[in-house]
C-alpha positions in Angstrom: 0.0 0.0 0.0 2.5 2.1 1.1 4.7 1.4 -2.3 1.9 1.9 -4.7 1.2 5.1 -2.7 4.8 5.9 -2.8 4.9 5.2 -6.7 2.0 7.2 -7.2 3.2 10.2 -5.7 6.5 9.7 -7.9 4.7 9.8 -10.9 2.8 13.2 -10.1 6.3 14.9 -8.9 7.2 13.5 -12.8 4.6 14.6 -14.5 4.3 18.4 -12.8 8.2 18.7 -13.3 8.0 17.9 -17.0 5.0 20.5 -16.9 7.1 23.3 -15.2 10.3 22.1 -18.0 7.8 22.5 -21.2 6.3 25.9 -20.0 10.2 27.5 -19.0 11.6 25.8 -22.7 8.1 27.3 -23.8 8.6 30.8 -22.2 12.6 30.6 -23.5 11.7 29.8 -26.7 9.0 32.9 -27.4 11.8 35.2 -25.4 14.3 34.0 -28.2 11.9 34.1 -31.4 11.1 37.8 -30.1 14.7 38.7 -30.1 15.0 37.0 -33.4 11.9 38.9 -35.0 13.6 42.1 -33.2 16.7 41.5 -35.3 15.3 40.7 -38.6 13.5 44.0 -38.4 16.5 45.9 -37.7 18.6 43.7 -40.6 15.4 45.0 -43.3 15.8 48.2 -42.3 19.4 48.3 -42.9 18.4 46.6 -46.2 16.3 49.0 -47.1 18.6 52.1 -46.3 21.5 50.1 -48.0 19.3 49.5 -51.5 18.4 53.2 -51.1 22.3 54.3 -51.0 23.0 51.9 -53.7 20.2 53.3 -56.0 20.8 56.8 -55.4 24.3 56.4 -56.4 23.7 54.5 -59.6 21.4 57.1 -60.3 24.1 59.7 -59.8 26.8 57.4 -61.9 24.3 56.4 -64.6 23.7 60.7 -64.7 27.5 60.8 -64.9 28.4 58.9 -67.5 25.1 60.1 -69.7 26.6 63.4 -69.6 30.1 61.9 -70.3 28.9 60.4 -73.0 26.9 63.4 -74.3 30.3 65.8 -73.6 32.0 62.8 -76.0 29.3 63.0 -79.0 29.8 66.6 -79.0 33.4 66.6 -79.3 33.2 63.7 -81.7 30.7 65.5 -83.3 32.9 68.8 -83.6 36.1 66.6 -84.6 34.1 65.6 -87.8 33.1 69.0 -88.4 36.8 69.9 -89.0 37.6 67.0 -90.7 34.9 67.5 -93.1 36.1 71.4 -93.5 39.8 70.3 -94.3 38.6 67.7 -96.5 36.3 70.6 -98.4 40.1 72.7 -98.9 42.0 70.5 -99.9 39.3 69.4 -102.3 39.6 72.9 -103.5 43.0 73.1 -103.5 43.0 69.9 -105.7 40.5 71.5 -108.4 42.7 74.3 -108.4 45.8 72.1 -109.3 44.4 70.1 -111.8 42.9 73.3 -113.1 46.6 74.7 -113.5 47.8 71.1 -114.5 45.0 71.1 -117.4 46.4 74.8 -118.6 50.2 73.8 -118.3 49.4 70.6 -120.4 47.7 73.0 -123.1 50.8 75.2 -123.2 52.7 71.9 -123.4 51.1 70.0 -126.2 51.2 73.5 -128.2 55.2 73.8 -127.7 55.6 70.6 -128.7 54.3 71.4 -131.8 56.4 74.6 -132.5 59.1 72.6 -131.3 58.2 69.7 -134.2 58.0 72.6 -136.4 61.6 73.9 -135.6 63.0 70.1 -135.5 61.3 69.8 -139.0 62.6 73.2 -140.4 66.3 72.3 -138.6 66.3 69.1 -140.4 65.4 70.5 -143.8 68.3 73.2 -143.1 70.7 70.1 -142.1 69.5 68.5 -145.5 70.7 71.9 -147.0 73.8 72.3 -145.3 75.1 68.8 -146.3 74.0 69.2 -149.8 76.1 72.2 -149.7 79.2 70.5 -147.6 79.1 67.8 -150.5 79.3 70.0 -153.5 82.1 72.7 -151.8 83.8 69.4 -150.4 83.1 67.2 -153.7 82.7 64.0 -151.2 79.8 62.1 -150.4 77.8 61.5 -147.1 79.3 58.2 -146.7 83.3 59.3 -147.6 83.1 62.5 -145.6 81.7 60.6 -142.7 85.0 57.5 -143.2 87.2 60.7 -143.7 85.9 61.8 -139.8 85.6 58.4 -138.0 89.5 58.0 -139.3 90.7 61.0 -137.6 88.4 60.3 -134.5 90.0 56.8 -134.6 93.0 58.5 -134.7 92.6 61.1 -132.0 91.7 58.2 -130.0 94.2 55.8 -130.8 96.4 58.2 -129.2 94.6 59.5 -126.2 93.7 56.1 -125.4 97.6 55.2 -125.7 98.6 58.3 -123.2 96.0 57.0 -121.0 97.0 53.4 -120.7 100.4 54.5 -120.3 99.2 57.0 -117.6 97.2 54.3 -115.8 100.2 52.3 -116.0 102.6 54.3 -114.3 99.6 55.1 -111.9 99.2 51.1 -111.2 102.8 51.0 -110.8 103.1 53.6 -108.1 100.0 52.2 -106.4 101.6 48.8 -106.6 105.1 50.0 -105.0 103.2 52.0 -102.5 100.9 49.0 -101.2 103.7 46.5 -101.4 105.6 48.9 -98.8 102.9 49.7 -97.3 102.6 45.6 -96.5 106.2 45.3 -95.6 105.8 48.2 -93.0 102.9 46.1 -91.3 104.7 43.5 -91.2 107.6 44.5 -90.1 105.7 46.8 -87.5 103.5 43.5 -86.4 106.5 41.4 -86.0 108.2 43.6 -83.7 110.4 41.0 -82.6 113.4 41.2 -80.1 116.7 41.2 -81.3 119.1 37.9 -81.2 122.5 39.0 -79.5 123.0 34.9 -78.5 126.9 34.0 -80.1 128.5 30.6 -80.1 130.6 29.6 -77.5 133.8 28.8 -78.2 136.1 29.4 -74.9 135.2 27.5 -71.7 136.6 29.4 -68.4 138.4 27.1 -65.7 138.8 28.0 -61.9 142.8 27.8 -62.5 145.5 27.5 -64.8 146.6 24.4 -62.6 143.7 22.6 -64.5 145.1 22.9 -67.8 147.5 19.9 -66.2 145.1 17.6 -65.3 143.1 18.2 -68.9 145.9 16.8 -70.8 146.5 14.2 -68.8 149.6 12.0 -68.7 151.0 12.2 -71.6 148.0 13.7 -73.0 145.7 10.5 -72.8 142.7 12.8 -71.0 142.8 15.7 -74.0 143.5 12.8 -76.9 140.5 10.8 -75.4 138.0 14.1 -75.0 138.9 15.1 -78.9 138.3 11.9 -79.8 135.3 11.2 -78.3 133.8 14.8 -79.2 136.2 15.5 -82.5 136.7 18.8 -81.3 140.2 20.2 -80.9 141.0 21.5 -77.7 143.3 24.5 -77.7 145.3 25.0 -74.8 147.6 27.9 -75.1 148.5 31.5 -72.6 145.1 32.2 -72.6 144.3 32.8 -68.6 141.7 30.6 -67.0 140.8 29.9 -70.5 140.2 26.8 -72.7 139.7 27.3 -76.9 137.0 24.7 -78.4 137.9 24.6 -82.0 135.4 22.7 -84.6 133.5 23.3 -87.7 129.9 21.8 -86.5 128.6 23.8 -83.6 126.5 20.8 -81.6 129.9 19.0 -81.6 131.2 22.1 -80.1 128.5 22.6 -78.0 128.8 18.7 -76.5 132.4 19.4 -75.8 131.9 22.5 -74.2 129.1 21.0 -71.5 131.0 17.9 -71.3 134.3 19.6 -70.3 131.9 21.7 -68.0 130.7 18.6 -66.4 134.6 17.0 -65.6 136.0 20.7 -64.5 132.7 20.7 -61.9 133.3 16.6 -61.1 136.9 16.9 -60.6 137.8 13.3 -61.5 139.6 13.8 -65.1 140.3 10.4 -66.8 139.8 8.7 -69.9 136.8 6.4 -68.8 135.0 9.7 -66.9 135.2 11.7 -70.2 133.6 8.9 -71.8 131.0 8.6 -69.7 130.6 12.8 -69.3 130.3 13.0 -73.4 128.0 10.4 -73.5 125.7 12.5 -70.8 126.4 15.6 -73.1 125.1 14.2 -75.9 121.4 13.1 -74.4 121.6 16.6 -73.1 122.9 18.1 -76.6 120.3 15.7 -77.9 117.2 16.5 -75.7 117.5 20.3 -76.1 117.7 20.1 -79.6 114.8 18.4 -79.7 113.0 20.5 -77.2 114.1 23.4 -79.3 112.6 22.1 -82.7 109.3 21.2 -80.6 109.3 24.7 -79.2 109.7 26.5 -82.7 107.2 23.9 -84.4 104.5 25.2 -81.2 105.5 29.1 -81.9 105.3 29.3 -85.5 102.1 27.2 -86.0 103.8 24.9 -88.1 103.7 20.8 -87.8 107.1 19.3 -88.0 107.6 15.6 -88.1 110.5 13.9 -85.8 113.1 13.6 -88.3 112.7 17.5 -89.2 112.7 18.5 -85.5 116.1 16.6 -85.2 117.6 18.3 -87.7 116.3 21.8 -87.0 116.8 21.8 -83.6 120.7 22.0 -84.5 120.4 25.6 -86.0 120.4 27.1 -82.0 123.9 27.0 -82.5 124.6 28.0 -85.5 125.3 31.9 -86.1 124.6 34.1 -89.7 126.9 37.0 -89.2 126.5 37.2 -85.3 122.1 36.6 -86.0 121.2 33.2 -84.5 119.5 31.2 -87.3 117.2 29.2 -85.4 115.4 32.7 -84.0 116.2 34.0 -87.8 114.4 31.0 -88.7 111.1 31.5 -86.7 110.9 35.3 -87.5 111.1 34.7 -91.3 107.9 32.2 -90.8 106.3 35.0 -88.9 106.9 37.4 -91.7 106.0 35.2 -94.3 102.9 34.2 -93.0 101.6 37.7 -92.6 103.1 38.8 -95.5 101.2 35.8 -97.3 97.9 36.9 -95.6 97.9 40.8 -97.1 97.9 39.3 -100.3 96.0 36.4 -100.0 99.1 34.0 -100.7 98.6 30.2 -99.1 100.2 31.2 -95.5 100.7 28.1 -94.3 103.0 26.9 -97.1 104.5 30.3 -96.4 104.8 30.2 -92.6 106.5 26.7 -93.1 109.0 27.9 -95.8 109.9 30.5 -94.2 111.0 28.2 -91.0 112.4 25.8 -92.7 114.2 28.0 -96.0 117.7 27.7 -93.9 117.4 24.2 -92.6 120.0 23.2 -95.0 122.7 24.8 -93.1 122.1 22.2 -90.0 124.0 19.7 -92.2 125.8 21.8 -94.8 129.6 20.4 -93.3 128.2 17.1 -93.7 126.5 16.8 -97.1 127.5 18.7 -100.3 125.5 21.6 -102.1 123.9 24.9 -101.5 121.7 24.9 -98.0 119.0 26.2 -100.5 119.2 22.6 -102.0 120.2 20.5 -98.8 116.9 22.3 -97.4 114.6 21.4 -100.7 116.0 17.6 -100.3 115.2 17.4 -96.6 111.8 18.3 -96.8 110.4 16.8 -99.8 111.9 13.3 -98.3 110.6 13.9 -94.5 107.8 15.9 -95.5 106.7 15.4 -98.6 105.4 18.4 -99.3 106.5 19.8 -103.0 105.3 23.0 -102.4 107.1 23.7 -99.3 110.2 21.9 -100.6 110.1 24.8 -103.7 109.3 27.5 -101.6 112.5 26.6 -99.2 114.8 26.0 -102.6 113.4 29.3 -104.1 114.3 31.6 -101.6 118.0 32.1 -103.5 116.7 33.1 -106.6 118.1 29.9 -108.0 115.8 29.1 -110.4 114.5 31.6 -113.3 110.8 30.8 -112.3 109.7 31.4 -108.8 106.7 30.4 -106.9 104.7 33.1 -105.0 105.6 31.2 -102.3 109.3 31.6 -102.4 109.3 35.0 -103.2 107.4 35.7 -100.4 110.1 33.5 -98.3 112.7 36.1 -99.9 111.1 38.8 -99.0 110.8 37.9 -95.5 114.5 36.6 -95.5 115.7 39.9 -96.4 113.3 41.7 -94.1 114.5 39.7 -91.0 117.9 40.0 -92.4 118.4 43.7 -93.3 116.1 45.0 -90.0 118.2 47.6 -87.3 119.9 45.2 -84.8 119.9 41.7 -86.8 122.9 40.8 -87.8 126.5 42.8 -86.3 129.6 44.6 -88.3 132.7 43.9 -86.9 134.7 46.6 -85.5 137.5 46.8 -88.2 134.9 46.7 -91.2 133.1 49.3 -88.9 135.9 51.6 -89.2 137.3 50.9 -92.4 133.7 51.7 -93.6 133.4 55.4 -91.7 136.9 56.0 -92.8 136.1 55.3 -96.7 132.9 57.6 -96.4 135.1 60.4 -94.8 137.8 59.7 -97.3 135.3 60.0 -100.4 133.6 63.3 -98.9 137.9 65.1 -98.3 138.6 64.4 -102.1 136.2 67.5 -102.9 138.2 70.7 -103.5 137.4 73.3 -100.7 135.9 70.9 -97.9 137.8 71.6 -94.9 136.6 69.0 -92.4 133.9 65.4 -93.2 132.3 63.9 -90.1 131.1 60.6 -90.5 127.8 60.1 -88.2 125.0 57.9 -87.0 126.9 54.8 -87.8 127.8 56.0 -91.0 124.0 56.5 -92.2 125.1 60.4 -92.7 128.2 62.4 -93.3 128.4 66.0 -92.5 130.8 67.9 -94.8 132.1 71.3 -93.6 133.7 74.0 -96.4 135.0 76.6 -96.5 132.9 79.8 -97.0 135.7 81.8 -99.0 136.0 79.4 -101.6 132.0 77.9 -102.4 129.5 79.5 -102.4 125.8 78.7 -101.8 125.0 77.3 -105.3 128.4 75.6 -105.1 127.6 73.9 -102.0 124.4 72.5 -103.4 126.1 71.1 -107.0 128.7 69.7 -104.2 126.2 67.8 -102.1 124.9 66.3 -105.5 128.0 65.3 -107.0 129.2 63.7 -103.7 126.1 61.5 -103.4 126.9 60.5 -106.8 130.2 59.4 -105.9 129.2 57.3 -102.7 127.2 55.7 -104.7 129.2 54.8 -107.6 132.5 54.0 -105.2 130.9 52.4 -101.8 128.8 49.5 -100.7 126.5 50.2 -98.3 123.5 48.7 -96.5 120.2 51.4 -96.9 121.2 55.1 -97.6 123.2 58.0 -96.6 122.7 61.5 -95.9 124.6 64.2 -97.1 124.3 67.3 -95.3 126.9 70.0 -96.5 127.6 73.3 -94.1 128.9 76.2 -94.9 129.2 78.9 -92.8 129.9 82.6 -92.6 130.7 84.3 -89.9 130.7 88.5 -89.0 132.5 89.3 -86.4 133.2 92.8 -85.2 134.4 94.3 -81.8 133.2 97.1 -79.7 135.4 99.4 -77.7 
């Protein structure tokens, strides 16, 4: 009983509580739907005031560009307005023209038919004339006109032979001027340094005590270095001095580092020198190789192994104090650039030119010019027939010379002739200045000849009293004549003549 009662009241706590929940979720929810109807009125209001901002302005913008648009008619409007105004002038202008063309063409057409008169009435006067010309002359039209095209012919026939002589010497001097012109860039590109190396031929020694031990006992140490070297030794006064004397410099050379080698080593004997010349000759042997490689490398020019043996041996061999291995290497320089100014092959040049003296490597061992030991050597290593001519060609040997060679020539005499190259010796030096003075005293009334510049001008003094101004002019003249025709000489000289007059007067 008390359960069911208990249960009962449990149920009407329930249901009352889930009354009082609905009616405060009830009360919450109509609070909220206010606040929500609350908002959406204030959202539509600021709806409405936004569409109103938004259609007053495109009101105002759609005004704006209406009256843009009106303000761009009018202009457009006005723009065609002057358009069509130019367009009216210049019409007009255009009648006018035409208008003036149309009367010019009138007073054309009716000048052309004067003119066709007076062409007619000239013609009937030429008609006339000739008539006349053939009865006072008593030739026809046709003989008349042979008698004039044979003096024409002849007038030109000899203007036209004074012209192609003209043009001749013209081409002539044009030719000498460009081919110097050539040689002066050459030259001027080159600008190479000048060779002062010379061959040595006397080897210093600490002491004239070591002359002893160099011969030897009985001479076996200098009879087994000359033999073993075949160079002589000289052994003389000379202090702390030893002459190497043989015909082929790499022999020299090899006895000159080998007798280097035993004066350093000390131990002088028979089986040493043997084994010191045998060193000296690898070394001999590996520089001239190295040297032949180097020149091959400089000068752009492929050399095969027997060449650069053979070539190699021209670093010690001297041309009138110019060493002919550097001679050699400048004259394929030249060549080649003189080859490119006027389109020549340069390559056949540039190796011509390097190898034009490599017959005088082996000129003490095999017979002939170097010209044709050179031409031999290269057509059997080489086998190349054009540098092989260009090498024997540089002599002037033969009476027909290839471009080639003469471009080799040129270059020979270039590298040969330049300030510097080759040396005088003193005596010749001397004798030279002394002939030039001599040549300039045999002139009556020169009182005193001055020999300058290394004899590339003399200066002649004479006496005042005794030539006078014309005098010393035919002077000058006659003695360059006679240096000429009496002296040999490398370039030219200068003759400068003085004469002088002096006043002199004292005051007291």
């Amino acid at each position: 009983m008390e359960i069911g009662l208990l249960l009962l009241v449990s149920l009407i706590a329930l249901a009352v509580g889930g009354i009082a929940g609905s009616l405060y979720y009830a009360r919450r929810a109509s609070r909220q739907l206010a606040a929500t109807r609350q908002t959406s009125e204030v959202i539509l209001e600021e709806a409405r005031s936004t569409e109103k901002a938004l259609l007053l302005e495109a009101k105002e913008e759609a005004l704006r560009l209406r009256a843009q648009g009106e303000d761009e008619v009018r202009e457009r409007r006005q723009e065609v307005l002057r358009q069509e105004r130019r367009l009216s002038q210049k019409e007009e202008a255009l009648d006018r023209k035409l208008e003036g063309y149309e009367r010019r063409e009138h007073s054309l057409a009716q000048k052309e038919e004067q003119q066709d008169q007076r062409l007619h009435q000239i013609d009937e006067l030429k008609a006339q004339r000739e008539q006349e010309l053939e009865r006072a002359a008593q030739l026809s039209r046709t003989e008349a006109r042979e008698v004039v095209l044979r003096e024409v012919e002849e007038e030109v026939r000899d203007e036209a032979l004074r012209r192609a002589y003209q043009k001749v010497e013209t081409i002539r001097e044009e030719a000498g001027e460009r081919a110097r012109q050539i040689l002066a860039l050459t030259i001027h590109r080159l600008a190479s340094e000048v060779c002062a190396e010379t061959t040595t031929t006397v080897v210093p020694i600490p002491s004239d005590d070591m002359k002893g031990r160099i011969i030897g006992r009985e001479g076996r140490n200098i009879r087994a270095l000359e033999a073993a070297t075949g160079v002589d030794l000289i052994i003389d006064d000379t202090p702390e001095a030893v002459t190497l004397s043989c015909f082929d410099p790499v022999r020299r050379e090899i006895a000159r580092i080998a007798l280097q080698k035993l004066l350093v080593d000390g131990r002088i004997h028979p089986s040493r020198i043997e084994e010191m010349v045998n060193k000296a000759k690898a070394e001999v042997d590996d520089t001239i190789r190295k040297e032949g490689e180097g020149a091959s490398r400089e000068t752009g020019v492929p050399l095969p192994p027997e060449i650069i043996k053979i070539f190699g041996r021209l670093k010690w061999r001297q041309s009138y104090g110019q060493n002919v291995l550097q001679h050699s290497i400048e004259v394929s320089h030249l060549a080649g650039m003189l080859a490119a100014e006027i389109g020549a092959n340069v390559q056949v040049c540039k190796a011509g030119g390097l190898l034009h003296d490599l017959g005088k490597a082996v000129d003490h061992e095999v017979e002939g010019g170097h010209d044709e030991i050179g031409d031999e050597l290269v057509r059997r290593h080489m086998r190349s027939p054009e540098v092989a001519r260009a090498v024997h060609d540089h002599h002037h040997e033969r009476d027909e010379m290839s471009i080639e060679g003469a471009i080799v020539s040129a270059a020979d005499a270039i590298s040969a002739s330049r300030p510097g190259a080759r040396k005088e010796s003193l005596e010749n030096y001397i004798k030279r200045l002394e002939a030039l003075e001599n040549v300039a005293s045999t002139f009556e009334g020169v009182e005193k000849a001055y020999a300058v510049q290394a004899g590339r001008e003399i200066r002649v003094f004479v006496r005042p009293q005794e030539v006078d101004d014309l005098g010393a002019m035919r002077m000058a003249r006659d003695l360059a004549r006679k240096i000429e025709g009496t002296l040999a000489y490398p370039g030219q000289i200068k003759v400068t003549l003085i004469r002088e007059t002096r006043a002199v007067e004292y005051a007291k």
